[in-house]
C-alpha positions as CSV (number, residue, x, y, z in Angstrom):
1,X,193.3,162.0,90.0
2,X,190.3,162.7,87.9
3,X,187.5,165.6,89.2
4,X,184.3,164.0,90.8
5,X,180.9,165.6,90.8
6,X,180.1,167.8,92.7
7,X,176.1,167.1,92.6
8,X,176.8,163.5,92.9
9,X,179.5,163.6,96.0
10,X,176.8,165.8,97.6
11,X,173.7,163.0,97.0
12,X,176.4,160.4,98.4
13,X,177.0,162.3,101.7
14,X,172.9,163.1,101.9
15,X,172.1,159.8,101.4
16,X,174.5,158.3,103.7
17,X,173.6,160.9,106.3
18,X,169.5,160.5,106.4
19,X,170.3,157.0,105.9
20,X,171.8,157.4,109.8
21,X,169.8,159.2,111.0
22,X,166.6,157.1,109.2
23,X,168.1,154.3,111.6
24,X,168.4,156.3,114.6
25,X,164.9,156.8,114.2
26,X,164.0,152.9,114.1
27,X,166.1,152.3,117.0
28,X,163.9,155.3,118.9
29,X,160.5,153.4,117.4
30,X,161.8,150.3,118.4
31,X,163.0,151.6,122.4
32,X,166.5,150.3,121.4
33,X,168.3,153.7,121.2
34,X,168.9,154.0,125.1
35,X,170.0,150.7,125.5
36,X,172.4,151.4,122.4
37,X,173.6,155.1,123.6
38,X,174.2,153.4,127.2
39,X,176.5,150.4,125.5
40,X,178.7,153.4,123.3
41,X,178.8,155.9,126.3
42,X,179.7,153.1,128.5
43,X,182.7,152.2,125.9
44,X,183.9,156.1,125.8
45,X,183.8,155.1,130.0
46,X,180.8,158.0,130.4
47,X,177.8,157.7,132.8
48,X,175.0,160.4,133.5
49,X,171.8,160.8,133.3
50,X,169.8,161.8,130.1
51,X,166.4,160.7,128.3
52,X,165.5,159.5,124.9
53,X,162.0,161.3,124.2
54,X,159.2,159.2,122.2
55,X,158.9,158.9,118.9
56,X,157.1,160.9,116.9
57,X,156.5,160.4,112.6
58,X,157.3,164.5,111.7
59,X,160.0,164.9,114.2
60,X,161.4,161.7,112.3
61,X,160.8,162.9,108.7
62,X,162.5,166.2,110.1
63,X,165.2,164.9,111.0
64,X,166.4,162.5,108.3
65,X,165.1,165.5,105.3
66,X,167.3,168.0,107.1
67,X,170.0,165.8,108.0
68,X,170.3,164.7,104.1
69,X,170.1,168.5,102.8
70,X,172.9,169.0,105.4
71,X,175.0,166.1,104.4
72,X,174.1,166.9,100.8
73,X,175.8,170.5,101.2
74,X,178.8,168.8,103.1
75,X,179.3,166.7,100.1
76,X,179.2,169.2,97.3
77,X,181.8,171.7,100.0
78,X,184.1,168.4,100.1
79,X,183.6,167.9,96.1
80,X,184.8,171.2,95.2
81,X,187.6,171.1,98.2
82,X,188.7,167.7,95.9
83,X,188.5,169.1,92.5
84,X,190.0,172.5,94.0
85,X,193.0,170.0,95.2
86,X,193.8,168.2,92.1
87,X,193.6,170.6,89.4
């Protein structure tokens, strides 16, 4: 197997990751992401109580910016782990 870049594994995983989490925050905007957590709980057969709070513009541009810097990191520690693994 050929070596992959390391920069470029780590943009896939950001992107991928604030591209969630950029979702998760439209489903909040659009009051959809009870309804949606209630349907996958209800699959894993779990119940209880919890709330989804409202949605707010810089807690959703916090959370996909730091999701993608963490997903960017993830993807340069599993870039190296591949290139460490095939050398």
């Amino acid at each position: 197997m050929n070596k992959v870049s390391i920069n470029k594994v780590g943009l896939v995983f950001g992107g991928a990751f604030a591209i969630c989490h950029a979702v998760w925050s439209l489903l909040v905007l659009a009051s959809l992401a009870k309804p949606f957590l209630d349907f996958i709980l209800g699959l894993h057969f779990l119940s209880f109580d919890y709330s989804v709070d409202s949605f707010s513009f810089g807690t959703a541009g916090l959370l996909v910016v730091v999701t993608a810097v963490i997903g960017y990191v993830v993807g340069c520690v599993v870039g190296w782990l591949w290139n460490l693994g095939h050398k």
